[in-house]
N, CA, C and O atoms as a Tripos MOL2 file, in Angstrom:
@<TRIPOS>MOLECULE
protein
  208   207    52     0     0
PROTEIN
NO_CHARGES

@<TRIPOS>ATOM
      1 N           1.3700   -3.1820  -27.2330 N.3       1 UNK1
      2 CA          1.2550   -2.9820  -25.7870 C.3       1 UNK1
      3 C           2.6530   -2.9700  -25.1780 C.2       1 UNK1
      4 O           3.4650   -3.8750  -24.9810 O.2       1 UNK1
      5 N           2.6810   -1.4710  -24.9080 N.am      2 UNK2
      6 CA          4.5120   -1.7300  -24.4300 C.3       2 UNK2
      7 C           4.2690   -2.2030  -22.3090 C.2       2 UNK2
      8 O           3.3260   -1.9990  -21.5440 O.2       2 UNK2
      9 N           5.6850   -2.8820  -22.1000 N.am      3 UNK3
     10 CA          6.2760   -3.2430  -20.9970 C.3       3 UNK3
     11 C           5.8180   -1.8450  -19.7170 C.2       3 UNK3
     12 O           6.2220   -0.6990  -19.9160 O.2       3 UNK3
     13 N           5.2210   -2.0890  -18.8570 N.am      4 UNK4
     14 CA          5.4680   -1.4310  -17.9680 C.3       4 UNK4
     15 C           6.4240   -1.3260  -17.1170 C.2       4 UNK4
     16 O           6.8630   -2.2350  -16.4120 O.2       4 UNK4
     17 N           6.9190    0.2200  -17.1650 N.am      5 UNK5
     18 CA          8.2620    0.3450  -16.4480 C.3       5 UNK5
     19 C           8.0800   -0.1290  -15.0920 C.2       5 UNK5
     20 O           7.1770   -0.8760  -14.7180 O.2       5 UNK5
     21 N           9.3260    0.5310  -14.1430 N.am      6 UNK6
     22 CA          9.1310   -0.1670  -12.7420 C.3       6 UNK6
     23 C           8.8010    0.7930  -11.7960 C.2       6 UNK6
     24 O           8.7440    0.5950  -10.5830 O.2       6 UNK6
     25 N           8.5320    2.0930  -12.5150 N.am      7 UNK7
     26 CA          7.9320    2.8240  -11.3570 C.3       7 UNK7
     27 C           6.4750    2.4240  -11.5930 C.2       7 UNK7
     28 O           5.7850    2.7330  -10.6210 O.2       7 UNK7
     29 N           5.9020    1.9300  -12.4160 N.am      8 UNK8
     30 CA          3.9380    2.2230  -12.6790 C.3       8 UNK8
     31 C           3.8890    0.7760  -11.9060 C.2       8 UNK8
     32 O           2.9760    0.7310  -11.0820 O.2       8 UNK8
     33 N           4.7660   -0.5410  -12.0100 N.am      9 UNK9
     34 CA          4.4970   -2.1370  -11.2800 C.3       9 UNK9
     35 C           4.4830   -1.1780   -9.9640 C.2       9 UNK9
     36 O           3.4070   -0.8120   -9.4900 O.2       9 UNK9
     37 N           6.1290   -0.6640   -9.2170 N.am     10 UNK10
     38 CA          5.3850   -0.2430   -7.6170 C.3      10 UNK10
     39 C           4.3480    0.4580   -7.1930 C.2      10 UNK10
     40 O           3.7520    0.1970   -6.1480 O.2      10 UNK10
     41 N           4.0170    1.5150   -8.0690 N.am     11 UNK11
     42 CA          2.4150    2.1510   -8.2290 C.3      11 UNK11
     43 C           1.0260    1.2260   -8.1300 C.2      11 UNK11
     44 O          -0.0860    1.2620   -7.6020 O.2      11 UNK11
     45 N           1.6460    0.5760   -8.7890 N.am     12 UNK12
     46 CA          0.1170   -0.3270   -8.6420 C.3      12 UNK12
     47 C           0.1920   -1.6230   -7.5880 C.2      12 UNK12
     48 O          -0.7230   -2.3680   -7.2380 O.2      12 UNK12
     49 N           1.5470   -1.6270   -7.2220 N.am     13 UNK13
     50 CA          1.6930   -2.9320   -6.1500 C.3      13 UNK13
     51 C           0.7820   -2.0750   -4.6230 C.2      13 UNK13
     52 O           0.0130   -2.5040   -3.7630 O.2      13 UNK13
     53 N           1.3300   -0.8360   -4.8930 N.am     14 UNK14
     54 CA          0.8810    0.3350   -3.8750 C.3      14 UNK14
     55 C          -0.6170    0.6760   -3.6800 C.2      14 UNK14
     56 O          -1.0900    1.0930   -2.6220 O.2      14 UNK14
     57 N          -1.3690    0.4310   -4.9260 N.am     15 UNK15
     58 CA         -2.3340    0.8110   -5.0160 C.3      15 UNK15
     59 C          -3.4260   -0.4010   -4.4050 C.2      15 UNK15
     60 O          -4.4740   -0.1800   -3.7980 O.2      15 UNK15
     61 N          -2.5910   -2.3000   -4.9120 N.am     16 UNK16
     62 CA         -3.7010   -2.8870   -4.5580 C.3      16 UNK16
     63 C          -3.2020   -3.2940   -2.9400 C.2      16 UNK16
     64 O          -3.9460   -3.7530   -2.0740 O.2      16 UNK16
     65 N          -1.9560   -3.0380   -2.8180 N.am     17 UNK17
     66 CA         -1.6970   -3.1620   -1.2810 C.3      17 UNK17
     67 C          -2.3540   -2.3590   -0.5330 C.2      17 UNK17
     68 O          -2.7870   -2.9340    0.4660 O.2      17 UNK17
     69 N          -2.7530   -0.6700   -0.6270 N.am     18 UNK18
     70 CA         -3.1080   -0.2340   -0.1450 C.3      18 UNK18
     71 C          -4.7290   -0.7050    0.1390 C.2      18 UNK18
     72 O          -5.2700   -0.8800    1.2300 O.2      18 UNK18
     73 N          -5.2840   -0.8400   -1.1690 N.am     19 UNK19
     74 CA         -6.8040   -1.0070   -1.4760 C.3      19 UNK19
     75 C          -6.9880   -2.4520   -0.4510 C.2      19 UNK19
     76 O          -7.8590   -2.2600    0.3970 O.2      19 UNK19
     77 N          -6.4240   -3.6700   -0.3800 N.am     20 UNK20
     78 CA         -6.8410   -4.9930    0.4950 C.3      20 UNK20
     79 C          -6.8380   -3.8840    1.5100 C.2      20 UNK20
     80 O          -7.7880   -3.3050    2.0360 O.2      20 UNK20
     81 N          -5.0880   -3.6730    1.7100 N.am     21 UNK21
     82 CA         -5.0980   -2.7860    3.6100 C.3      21 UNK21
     83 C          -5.8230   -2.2570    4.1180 C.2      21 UNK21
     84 O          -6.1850   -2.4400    5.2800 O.2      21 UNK21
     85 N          -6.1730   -1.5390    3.4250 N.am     22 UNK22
     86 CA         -7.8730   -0.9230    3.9950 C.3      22 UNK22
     87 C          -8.7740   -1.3450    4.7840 C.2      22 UNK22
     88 O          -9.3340   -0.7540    5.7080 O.2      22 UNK22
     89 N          -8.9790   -2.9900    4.1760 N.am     23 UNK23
     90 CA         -9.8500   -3.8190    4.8310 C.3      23 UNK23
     91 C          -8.6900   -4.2440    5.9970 C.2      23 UNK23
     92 O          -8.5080   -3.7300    7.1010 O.2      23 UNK23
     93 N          -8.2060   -5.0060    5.5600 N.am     24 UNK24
     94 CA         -7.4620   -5.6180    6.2860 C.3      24 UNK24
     95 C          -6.9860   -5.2970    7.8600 C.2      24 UNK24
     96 O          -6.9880   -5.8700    8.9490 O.2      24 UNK24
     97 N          -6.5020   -3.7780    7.1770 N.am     25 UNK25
     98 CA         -6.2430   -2.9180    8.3640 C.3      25 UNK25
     99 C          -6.9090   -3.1250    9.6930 C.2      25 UNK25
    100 O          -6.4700   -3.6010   10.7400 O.2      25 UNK25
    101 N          -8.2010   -2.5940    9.3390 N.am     26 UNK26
    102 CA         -9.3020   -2.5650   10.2590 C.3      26 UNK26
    103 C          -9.5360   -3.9820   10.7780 C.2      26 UNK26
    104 O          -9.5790   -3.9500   12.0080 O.2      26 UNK26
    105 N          -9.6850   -5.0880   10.3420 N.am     27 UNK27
    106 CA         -9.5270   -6.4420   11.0850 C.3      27 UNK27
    107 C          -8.3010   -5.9370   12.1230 C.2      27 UNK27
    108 O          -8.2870   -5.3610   13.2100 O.2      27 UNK27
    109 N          -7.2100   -6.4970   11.1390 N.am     28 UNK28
    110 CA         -5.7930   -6.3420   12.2060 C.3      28 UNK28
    111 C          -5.6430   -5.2320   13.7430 C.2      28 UNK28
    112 O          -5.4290   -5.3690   14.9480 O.2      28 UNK28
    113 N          -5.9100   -4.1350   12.7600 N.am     29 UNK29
    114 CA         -5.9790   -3.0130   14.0690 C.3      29 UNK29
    115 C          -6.7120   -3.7350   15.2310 C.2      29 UNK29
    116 O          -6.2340   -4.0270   16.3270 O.2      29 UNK29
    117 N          -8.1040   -3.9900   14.7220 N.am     30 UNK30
    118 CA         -9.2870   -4.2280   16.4180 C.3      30 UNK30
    119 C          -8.3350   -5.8280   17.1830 C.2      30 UNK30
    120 O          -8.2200   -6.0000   18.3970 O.2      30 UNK30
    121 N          -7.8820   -6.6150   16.3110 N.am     31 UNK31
    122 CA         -7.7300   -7.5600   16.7730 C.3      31 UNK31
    123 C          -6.0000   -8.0980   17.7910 C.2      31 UNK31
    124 O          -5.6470   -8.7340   18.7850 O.2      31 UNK31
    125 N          -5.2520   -7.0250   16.2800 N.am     32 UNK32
    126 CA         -3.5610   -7.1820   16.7510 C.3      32 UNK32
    127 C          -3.1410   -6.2880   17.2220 C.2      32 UNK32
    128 O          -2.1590   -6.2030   17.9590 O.2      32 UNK32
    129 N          -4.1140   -5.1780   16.7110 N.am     33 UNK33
    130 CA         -3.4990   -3.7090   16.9860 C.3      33 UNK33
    131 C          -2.0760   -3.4670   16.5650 C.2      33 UNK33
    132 O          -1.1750   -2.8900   17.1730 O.2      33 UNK33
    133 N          -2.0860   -4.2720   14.9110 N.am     34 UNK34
    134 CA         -1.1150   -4.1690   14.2360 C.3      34 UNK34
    135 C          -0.6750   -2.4540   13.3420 C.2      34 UNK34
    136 O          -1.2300   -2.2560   12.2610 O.2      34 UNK34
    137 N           0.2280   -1.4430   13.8530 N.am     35 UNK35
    138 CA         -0.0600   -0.6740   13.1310 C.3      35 UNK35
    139 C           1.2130   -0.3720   12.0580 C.2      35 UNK35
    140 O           1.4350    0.6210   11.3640 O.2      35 UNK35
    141 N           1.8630   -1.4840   12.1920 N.am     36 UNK36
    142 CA          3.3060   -1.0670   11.2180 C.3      36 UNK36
    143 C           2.3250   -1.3970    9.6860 C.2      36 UNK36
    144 O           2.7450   -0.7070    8.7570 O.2      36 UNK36
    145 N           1.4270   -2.0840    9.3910 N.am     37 UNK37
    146 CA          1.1640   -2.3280    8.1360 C.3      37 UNK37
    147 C           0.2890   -1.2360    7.7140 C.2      37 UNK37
    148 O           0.1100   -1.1650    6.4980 O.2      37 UNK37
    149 N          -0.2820   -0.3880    8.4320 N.am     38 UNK38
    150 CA         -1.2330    0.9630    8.3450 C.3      38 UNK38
    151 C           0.2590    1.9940    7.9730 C.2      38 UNK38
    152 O           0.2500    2.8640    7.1030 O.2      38 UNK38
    153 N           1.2140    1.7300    8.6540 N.am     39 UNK39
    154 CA          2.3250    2.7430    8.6270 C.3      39 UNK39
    155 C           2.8050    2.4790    7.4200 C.2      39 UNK39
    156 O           2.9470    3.5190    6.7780 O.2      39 UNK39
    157 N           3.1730    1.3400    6.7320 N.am     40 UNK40
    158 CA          3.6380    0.9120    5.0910 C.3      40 UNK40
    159 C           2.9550    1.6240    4.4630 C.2      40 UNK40
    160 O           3.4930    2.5360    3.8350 O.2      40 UNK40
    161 N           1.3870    1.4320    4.4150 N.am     41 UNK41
    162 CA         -0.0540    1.8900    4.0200 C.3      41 UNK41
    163 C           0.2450    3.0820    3.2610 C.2      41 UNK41
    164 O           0.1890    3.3170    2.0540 O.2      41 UNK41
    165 N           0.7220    4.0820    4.7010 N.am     42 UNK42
    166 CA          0.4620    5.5510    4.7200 C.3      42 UNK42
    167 C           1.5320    5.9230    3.7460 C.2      42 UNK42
    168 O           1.3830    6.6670    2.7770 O.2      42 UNK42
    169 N           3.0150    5.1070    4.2470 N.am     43 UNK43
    170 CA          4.2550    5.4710    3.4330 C.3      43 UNK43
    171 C           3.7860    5.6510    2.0670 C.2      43 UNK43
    172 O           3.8700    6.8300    1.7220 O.2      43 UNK43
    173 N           3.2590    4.7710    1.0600 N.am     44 UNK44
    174 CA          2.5290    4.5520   -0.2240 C.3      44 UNK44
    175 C           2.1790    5.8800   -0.3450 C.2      44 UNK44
    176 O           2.9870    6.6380   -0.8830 O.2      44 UNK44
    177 N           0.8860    6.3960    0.1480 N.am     45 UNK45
    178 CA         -0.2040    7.0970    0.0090 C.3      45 UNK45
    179 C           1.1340    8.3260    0.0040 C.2      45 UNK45
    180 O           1.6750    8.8250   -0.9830 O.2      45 UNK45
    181 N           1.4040    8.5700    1.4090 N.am     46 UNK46
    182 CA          2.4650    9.9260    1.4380 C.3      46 UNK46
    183 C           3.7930   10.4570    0.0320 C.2      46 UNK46
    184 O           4.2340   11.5660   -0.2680 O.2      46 UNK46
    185 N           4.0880    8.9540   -0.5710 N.am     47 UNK47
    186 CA          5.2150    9.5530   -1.7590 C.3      47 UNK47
    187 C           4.0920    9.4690   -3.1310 C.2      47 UNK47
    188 O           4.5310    9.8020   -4.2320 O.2      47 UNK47
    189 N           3.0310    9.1350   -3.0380 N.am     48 UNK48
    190 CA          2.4230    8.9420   -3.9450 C.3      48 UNK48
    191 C           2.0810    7.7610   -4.8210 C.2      48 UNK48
    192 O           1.6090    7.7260   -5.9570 O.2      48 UNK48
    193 N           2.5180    6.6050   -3.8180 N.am     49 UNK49
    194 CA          2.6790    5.0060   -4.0180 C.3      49 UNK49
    195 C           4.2760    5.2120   -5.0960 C.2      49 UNK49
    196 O           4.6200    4.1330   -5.5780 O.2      49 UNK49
    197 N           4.8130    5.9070   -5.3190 N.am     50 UNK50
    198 CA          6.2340    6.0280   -6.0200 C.3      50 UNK50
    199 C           7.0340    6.7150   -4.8600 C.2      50 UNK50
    200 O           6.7450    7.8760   -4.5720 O.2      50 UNK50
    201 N           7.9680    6.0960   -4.2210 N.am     51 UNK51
    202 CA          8.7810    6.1700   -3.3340 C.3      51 UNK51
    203 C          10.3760    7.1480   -4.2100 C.2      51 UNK51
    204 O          11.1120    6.6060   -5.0340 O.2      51 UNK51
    205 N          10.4840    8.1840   -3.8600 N.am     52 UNK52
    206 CA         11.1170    9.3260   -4.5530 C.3      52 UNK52
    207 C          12.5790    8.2990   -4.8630 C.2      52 UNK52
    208 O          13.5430    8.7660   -5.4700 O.2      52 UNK52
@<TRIPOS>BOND
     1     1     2 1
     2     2     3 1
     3     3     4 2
     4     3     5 am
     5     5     6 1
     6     6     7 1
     7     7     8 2
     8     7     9 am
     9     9    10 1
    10    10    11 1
    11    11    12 2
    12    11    13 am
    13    13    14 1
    14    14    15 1
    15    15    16 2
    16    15    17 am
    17    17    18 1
    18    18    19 1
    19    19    20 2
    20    19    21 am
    21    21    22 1
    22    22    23 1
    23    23    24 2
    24    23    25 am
    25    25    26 1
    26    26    27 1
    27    27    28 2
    28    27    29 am
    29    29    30 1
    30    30    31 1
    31    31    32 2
    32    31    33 am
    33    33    34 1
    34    34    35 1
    35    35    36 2
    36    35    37 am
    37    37    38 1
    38    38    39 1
    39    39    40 2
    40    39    41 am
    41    41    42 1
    42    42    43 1
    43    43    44 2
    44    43    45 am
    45    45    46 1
    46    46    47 1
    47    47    48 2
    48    47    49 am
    49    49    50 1
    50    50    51 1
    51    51    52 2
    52    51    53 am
    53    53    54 1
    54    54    55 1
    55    55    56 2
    56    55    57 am
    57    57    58 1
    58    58    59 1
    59    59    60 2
    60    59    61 am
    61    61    62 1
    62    62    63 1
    63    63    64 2
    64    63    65 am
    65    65    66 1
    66    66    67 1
    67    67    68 2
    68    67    69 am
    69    69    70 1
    70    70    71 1
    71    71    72 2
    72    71    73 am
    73    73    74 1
    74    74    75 1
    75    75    76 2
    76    75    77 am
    77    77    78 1
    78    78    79 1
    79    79    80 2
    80    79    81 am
    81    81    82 1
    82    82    83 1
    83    83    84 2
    84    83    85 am
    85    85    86 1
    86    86    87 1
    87    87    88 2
    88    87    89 am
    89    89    90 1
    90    90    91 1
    91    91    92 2
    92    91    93 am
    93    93    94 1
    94    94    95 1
    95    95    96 2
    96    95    97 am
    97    97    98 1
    98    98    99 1
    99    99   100 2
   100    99   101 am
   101   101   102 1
   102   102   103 1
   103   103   104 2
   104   103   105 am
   105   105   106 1
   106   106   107 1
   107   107   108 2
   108   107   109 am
   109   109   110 1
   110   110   111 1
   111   111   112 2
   112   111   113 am
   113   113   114 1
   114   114   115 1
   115   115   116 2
   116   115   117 am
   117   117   118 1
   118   118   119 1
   119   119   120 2
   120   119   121 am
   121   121   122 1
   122   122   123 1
   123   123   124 2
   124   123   125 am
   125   125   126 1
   126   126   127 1
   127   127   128 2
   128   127   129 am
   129   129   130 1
   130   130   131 1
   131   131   132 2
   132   131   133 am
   133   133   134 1
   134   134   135 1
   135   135   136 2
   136   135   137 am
   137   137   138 1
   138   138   139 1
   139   139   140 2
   140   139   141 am
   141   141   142 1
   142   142   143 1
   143   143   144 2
   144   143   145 am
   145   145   146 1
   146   146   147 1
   147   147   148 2
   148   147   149 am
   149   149   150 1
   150   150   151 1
   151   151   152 2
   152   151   153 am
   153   153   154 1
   154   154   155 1
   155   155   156 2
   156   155   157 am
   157   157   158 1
   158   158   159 1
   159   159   160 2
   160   159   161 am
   161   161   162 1
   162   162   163 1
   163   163   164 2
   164   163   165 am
   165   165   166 1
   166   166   167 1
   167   167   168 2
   168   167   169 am
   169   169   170 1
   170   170   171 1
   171   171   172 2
   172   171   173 am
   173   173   174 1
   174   174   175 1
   175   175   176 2
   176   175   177 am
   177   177   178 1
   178   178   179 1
   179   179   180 2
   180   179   181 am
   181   181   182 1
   182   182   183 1
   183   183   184 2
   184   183   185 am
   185   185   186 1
   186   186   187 1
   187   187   188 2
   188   187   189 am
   189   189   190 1
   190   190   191 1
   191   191   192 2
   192   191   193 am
   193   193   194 1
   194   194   195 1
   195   195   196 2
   196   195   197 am
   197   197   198 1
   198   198   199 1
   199   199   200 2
   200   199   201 am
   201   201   202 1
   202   202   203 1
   203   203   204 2
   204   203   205 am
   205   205   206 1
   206   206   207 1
   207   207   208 2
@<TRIPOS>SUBSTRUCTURE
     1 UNK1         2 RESIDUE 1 A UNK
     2 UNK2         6 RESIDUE 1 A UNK
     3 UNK3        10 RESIDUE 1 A UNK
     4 UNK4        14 RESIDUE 1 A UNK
     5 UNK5        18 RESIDUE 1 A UNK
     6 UNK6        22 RESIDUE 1 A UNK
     7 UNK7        26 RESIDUE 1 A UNK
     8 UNK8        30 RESIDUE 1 A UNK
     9 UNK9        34 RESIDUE 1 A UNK
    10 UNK10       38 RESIDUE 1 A UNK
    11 UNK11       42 RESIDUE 1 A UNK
    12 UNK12       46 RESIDUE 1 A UNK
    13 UNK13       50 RESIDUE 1 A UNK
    14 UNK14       54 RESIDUE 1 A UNK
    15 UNK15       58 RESIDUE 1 A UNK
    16 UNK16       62 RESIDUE 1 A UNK
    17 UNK17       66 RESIDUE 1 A UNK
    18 UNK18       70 RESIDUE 1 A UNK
    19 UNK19       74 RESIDUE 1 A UNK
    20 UNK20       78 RESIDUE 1 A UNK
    21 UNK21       82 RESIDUE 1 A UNK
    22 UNK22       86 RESIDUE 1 A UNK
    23 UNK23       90 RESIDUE 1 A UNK
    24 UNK24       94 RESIDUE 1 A UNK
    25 UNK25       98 RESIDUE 1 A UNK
    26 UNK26      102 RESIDUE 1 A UNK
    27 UNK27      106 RESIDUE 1 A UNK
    28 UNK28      110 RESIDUE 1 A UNK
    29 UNK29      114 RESIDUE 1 A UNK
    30 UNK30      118 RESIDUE 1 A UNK
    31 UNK31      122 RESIDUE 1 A UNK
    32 UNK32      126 RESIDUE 1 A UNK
    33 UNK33      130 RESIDUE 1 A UNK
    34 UNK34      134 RESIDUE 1 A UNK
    35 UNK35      138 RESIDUE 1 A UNK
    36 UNK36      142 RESIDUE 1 A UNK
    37 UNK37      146 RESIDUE 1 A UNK
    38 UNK38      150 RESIDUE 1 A UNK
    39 UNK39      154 RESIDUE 1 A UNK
    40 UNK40      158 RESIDUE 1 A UNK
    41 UNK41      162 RESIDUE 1 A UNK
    42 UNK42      166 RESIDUE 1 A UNK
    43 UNK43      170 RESIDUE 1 A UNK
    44 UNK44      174 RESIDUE 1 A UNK
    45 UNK45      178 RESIDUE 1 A UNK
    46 UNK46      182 RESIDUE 1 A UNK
    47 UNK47      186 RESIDUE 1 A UNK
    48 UNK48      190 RESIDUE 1 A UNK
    49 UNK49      194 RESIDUE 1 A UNK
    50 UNK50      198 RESIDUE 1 A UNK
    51 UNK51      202 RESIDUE 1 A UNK
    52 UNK52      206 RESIDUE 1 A UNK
């Protein structure tokens, strides 16, 4: 079982950050109307959770 490099760890840091955010989001939004963590969110989703 080889070492995962460090682009597939931020990929998947991306993936379960995104996946809670989801939920999360939607709390925060109705309540804080927090949207910088929807904006991290999107950043992920937009490079492909691998930031070029």
């Amino acid at each position: 079982m080889r070492f995962p490099d460090f682009s597939e760890i931020i990929r998947w840091i991306g993936i379960i950050f995104c996946g809670v955010g989801i939920i999360l989001v939607d709390i925060l939004w109705t309540i804080l109307g927090w949207k910088l963590f929807a904006g991290i969110c999107g950043a992920f989703s937009s490079f492909g959770f691998v930031p070029e």
